[in-house]
PANU-945919 format. One record per residue (C-alpha): x, y, z; residue in three letters. Coordinates in steps of 0.02 Angstrom, whole numbers, plus 50000, padded with zeros to 5 digits. Example, Ala and Ser with C-alpha at 12.3 -4.5 7.8 and 13.67 -1.06 7.14 Angstrom:
! residues 2
<pt xx="50615" yy="49775" zz="50390" residu="Ala"/>
<pt xx="50684" yy="49947" zz="50357" residu="Ser"/>
! end
This chain:
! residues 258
<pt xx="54815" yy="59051" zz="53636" residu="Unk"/>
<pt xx="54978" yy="58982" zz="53565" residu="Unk"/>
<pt xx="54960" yy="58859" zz="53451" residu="Unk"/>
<pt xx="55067" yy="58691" zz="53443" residu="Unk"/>
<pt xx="55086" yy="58605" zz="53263" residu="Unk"/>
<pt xx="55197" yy="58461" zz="53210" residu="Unk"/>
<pt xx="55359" yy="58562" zz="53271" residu="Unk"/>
<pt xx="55340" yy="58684" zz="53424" residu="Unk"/>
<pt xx="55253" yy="58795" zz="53541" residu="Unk"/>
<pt xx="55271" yy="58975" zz="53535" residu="Unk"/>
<pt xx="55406" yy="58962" zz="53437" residu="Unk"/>
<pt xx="55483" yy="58809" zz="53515" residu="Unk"/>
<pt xx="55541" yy="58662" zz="53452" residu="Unk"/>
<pt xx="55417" yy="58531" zz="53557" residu="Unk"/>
<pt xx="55574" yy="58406" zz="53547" residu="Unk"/>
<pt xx="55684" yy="58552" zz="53626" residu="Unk"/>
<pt xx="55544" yy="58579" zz="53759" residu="Unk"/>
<pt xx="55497" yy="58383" zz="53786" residu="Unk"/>
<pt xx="55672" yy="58373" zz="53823" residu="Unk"/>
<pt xx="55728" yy="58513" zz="53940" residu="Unk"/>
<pt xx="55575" yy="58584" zz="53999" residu="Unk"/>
<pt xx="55448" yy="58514" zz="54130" residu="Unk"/>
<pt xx="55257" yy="58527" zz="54116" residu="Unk"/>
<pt xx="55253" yy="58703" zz="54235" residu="Unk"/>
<pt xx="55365" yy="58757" zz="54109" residu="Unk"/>
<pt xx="55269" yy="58720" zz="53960" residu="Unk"/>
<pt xx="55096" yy="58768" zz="54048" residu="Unk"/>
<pt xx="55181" yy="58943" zz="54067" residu="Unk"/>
<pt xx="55225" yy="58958" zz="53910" residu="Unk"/>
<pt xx="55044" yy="58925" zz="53848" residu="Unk"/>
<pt xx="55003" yy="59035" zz="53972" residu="Unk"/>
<pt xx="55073" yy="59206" zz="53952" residu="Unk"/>
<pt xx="55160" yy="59182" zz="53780" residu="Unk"/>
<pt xx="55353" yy="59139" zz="53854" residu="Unk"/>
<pt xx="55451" yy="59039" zz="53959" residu="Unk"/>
<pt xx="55462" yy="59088" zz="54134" residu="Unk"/>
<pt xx="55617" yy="59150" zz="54227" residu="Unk"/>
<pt xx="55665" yy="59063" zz="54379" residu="Unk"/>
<pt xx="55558" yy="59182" zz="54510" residu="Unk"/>
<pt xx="55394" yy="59187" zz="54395" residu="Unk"/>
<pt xx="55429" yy="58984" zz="54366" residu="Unk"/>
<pt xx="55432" yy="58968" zz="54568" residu="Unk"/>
<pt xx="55272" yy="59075" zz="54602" residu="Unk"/>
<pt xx="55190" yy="58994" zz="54459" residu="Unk"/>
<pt xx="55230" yy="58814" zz="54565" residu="Unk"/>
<pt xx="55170" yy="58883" zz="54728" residu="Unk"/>
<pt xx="55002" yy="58954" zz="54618" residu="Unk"/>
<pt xx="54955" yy="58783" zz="54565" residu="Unk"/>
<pt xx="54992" yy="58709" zz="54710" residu="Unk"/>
<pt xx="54885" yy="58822" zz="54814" residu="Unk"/>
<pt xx="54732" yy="58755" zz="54703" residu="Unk"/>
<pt xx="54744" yy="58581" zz="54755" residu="Unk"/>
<pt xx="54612" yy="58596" zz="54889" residu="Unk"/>
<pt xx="54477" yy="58562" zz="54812" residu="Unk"/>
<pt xx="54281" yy="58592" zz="54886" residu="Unk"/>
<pt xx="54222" yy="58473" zz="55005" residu="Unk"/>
<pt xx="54068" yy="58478" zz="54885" residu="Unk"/>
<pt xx="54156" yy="58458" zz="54727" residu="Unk"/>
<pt xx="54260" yy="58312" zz="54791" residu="Unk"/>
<pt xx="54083" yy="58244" zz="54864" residu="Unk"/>
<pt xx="54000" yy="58241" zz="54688" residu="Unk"/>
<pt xx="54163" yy="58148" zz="54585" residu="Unk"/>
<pt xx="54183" yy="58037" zz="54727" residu="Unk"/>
<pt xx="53993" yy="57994" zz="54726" residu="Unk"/>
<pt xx="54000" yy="57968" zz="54544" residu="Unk"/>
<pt xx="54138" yy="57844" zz="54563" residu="Unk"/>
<pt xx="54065" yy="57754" zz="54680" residu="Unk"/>
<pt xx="53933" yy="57725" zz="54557" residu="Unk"/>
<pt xx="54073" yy="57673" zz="54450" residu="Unk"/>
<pt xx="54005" yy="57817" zz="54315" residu="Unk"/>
<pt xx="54119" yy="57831" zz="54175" residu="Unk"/>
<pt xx="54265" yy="57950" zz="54238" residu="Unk"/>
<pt xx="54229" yy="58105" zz="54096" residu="Unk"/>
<pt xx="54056" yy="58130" zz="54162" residu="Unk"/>
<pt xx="54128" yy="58150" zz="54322" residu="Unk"/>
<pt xx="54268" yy="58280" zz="54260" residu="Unk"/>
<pt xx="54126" yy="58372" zz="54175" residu="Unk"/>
<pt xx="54018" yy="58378" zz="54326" residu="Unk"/>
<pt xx="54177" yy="58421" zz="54448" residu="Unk"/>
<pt xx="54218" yy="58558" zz="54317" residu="Unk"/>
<pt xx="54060" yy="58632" zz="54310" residu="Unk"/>
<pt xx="54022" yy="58580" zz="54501" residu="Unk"/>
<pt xx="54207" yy="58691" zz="54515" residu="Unk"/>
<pt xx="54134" yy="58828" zz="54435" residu="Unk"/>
<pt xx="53998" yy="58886" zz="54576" residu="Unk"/>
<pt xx="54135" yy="58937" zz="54686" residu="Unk"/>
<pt xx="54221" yy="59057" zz="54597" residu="Unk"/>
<pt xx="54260" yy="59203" zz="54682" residu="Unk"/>
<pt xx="54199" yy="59317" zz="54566" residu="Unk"/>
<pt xx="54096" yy="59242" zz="54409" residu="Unk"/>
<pt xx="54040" yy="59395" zz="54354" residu="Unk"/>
<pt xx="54229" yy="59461" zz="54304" residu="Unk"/>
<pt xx="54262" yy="59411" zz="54150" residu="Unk"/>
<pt xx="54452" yy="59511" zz="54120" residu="Unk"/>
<pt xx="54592" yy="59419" zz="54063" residu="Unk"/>
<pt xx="54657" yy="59417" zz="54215" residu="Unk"/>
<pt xx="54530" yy="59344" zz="54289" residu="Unk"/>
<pt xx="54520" yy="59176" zz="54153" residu="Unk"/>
<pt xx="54686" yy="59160" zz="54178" residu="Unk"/>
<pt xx="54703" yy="59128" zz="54372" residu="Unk"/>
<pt xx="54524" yy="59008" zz="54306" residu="Unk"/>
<pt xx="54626" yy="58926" zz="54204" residu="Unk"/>
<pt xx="54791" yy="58892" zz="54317" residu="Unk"/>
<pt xx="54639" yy="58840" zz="54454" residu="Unk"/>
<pt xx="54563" yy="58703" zz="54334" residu="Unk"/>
<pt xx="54733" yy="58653" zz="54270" residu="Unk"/>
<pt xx="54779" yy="58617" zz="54454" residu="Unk"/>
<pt xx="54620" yy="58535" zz="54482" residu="Unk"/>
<pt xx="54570" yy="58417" zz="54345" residu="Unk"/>
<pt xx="54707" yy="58286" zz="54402" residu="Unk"/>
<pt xx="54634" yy="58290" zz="54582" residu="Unk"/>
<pt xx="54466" yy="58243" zz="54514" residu="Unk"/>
<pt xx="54532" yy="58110" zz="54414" residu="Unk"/>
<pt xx="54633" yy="58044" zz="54565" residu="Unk"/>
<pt xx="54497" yy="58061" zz="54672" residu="Unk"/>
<pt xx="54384" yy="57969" zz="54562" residu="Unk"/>
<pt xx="54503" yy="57826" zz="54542" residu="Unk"/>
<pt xx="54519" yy="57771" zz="54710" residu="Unk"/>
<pt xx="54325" yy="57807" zz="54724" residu="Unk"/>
<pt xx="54286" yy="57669" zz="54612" residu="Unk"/>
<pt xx="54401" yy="57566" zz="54688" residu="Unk"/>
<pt xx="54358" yy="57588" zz="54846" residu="Unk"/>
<pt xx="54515" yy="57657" zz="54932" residu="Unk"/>
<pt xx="54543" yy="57813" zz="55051" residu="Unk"/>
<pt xx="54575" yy="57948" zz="54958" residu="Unk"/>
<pt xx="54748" yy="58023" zz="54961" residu="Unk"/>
<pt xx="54766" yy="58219" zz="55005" residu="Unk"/>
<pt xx="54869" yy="58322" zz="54888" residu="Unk"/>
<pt xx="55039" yy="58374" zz="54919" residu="Unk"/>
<pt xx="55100" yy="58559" zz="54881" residu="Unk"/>
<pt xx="55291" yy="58517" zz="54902" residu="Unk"/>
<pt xx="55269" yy="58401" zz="54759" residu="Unk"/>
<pt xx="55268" yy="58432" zz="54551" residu="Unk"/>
<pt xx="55105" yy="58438" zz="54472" residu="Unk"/>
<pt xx="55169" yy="58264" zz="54388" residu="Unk"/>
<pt xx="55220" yy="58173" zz="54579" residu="Unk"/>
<pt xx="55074" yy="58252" zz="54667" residu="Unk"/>
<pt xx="54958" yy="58171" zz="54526" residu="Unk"/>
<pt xx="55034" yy="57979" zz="54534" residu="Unk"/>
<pt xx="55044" yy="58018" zz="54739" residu="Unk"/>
<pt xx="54842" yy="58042" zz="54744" residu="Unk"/>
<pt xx="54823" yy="57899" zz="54607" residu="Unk"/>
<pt xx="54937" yy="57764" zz="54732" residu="Unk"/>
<pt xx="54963" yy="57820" zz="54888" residu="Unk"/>
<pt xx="55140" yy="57848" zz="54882" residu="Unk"/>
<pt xx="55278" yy="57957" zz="54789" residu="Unk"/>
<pt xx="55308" yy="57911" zz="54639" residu="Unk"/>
<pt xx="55496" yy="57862" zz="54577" residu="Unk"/>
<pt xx="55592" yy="57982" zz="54445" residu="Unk"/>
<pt xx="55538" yy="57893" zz="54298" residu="Unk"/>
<pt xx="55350" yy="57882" zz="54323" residu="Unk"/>
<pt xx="55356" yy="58074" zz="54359" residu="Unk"/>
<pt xx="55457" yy="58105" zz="54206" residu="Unk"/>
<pt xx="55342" yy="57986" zz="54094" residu="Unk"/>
<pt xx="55195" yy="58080" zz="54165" residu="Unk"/>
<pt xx="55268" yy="58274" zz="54159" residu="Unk"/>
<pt xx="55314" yy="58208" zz="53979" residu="Unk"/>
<pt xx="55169" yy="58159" zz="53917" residu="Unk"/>
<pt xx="55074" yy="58299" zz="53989" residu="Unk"/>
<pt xx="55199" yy="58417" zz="53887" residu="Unk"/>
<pt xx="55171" yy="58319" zz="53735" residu="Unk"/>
<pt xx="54994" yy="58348" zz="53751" residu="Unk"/>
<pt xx="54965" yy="58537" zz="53818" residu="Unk"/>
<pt xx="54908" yy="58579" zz="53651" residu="Unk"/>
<pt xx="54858" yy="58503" zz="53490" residu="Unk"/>
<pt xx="54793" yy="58612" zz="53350" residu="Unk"/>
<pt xx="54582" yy="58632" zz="53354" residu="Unk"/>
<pt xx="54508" yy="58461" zz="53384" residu="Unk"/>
<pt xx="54342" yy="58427" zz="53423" residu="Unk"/>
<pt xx="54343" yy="58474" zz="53590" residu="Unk"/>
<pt xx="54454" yy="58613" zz="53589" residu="Unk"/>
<pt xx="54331" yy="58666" zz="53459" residu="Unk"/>
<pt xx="54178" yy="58645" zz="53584" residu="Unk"/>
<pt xx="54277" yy="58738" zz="53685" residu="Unk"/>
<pt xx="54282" yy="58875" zz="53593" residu="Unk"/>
<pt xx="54102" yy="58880" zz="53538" residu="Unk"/>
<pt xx="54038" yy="58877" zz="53699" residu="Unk"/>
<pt xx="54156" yy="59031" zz="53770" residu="Unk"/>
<pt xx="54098" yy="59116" zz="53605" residu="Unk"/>
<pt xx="53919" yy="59135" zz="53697" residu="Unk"/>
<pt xx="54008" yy="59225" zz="53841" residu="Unk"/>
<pt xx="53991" yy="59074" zz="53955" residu="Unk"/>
<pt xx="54102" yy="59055" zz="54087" residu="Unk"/>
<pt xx="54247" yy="58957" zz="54080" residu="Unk"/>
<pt xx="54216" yy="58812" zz="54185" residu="Unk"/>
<pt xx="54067" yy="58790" zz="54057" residu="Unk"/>
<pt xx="54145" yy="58799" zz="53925" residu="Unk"/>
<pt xx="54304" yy="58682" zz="53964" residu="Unk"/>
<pt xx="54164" yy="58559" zz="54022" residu="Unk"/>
<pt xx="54088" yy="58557" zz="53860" residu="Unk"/>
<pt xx="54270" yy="58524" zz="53790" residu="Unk"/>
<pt xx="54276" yy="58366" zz="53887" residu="Unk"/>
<pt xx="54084" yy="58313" zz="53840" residu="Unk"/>
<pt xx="54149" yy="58330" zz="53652" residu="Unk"/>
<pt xx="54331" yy="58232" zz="53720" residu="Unk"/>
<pt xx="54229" yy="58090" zz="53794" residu="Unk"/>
<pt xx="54151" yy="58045" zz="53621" residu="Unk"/>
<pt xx="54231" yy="57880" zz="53538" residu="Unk"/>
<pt xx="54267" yy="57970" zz="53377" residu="Unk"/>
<pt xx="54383" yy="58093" zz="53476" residu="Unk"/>
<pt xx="54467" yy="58057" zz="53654" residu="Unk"/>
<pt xx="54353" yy="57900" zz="53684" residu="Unk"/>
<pt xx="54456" yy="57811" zz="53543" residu="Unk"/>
<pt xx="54590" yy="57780" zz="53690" residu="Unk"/>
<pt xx="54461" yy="57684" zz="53787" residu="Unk"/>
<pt xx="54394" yy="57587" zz="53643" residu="Unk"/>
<pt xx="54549" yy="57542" zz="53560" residu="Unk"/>
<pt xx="54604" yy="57475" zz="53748" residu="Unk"/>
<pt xx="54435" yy="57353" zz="53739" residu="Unk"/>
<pt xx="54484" yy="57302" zz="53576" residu="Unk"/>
<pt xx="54651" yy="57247" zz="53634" residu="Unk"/>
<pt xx="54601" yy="57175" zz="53784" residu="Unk"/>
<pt xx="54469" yy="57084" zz="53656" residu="Unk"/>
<pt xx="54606" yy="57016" zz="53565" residu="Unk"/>
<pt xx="54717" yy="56939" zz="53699" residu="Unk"/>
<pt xx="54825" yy="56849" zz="53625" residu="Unk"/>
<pt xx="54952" yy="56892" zz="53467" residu="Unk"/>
<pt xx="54896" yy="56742" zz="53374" residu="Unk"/>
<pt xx="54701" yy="56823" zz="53379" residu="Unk"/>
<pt xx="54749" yy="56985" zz="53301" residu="Unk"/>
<pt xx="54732" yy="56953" zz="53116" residu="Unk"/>
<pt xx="54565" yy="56834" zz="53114" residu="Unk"/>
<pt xx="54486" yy="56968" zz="53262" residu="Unk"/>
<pt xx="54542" yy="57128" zz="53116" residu="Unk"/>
<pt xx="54495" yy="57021" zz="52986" residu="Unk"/>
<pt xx="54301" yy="56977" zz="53059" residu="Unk"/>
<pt xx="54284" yy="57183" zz="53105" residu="Unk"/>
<pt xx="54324" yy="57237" zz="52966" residu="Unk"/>
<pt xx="54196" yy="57098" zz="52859" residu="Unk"/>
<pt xx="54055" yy="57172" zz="52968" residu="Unk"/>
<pt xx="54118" yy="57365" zz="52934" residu="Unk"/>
<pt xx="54162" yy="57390" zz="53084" residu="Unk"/>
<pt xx="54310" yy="57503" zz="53157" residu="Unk"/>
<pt xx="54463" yy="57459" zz="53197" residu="Unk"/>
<pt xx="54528" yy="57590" zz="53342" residu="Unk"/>
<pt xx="54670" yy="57665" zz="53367" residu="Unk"/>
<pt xx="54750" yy="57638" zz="53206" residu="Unk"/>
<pt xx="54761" yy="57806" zz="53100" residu="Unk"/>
<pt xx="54754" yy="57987" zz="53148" residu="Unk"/>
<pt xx="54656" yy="58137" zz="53068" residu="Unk"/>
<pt xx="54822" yy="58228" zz="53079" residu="Unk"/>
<pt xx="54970" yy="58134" zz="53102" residu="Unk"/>
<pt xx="54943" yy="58014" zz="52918" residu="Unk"/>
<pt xx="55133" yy="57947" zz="52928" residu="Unk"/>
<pt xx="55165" yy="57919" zz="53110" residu="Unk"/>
<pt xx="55148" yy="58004" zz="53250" residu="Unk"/>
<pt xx="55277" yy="58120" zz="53299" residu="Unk"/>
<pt xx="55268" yy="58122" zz="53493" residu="Unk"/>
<pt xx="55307" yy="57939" zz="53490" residu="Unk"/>
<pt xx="55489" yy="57967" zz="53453" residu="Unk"/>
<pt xx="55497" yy="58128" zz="53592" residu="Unk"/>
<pt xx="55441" yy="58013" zz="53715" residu="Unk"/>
<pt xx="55560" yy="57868" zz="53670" residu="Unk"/>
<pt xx="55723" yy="57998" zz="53667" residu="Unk"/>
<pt xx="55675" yy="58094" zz="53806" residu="Unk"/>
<pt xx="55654" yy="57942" zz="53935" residu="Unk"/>
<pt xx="55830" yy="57860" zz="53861" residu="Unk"/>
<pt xx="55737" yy="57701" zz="53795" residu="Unk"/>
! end
């Protein structure tokens, strides 16, 4: 796998790739080890967009479970694992193989999430588009319509910034669980049971309560102040890896023109 640090991908600078490269691009890249020309970049499209039909049965157990209004990472790792019973051939386990697993779950994990969304909220669901980017497809199954330029750029931006980071905790799991010979969808379901934890990817959510806690500017220091008297944690503040500041921050910032 090629690994991302503060500076690049595969060689890469990320700010150079944040910039001029779209999340396809990227998603190649971590792929098969290089950027694609413009024919492999085209079939690669038409790939992932041939994966966005999901199972009538997978889409039946996320939707179920946000009906329920279960916590949207317990339906990911049941649609992931749900995802893996139809594989064409489970018993292959060649590199070729995980690889067209991998473009299938990359494809698929933001129709779950979409489709667990509206679940929750009670809406239609929206079907999937193949003429659209993997970013616009997403935000179309999320709202119901097609997105404008700069929500597709924030999201294909952020999703660059994000394709890899080092070994964390789930990416970790991850790797402990293939280790055993499991199969893929197993394994990246474990990833996300070890992402949903608060101490990892669950920080998002609980700094988010935190704030929402807060309300107000004027109730920030006396609400840090009381939860930190009672040894409590503050979320979202701090970073295992990034101790100055995060470096993403300023990607994002230059790369939308704000």
């Amino acid at each position: 796998m090629v690994r991302m640090a503060f500076f690049g991908i595969g060689g890469y600078r990320i700010d150079d790739l944040a910039k001029y490269s779209t999340f396809e691009e990227v998603a190649y890249l971590i792929l098969y080890g290089k950027l694609p020309n413009k024919k492999e970049l085209d079939d690669f499209k038409a790939l992932l967009a041939s994966y966005r039909d999901l199972p009538s049965e997978v889409y039946s157990i996320v939707t179920t479970l946000g009906k329920v209004k279960a916590h949207p990472m317990l339906a990911l790792e049941a649609g992931v694992a749900a995802l893996g019973a139809f594989d064409d051939n489970p018993s292959d386990y060649s590199k070729e193989a995980n690889l067209r697993r991998a473009i299938k779950l990359t494809s698929a994990l933001p129709i779950m999430i979409a489709a667990h969304y509206r679940a929750s909220r009670g809406l239609d669901l929206v079907q999937p588009r193949r003429d659209l980017s993997h970013a616009a497809n997403f935000l179309y199954m999320m709202f119901g319509k097609e997105p404008d330029e700069t929500s597709t750029k924030a999201i294909d931006l952020y999703l660059v910034l994000h394709i890899d980071h080092e070994v964390p905790a789930s990416t970790f799991a991850t790797l402990v669980a293939i280790s055993t010979w499991t199969d893929l969808y197993s394994a990246i379901a474990a990833g996300i049971a070890a992402l949903k934890g608060p101490l990892h990817g669950g920080a998002n959510e609980a700094a988010m309560k935190q704030y929402l806690e807060i309300g107000k500017p004027e109730n920030a220091r006396p609400y840090v102040e009381k939860l930190l008297a009672e040894g409590k944690r503050l979320m979202g503040v701090g970073h295992r890896v990034y101790k100055a500041y995060d470096p993403r921050l300023g990607y994002t910032r230059n790369s939308l023109g704000s």
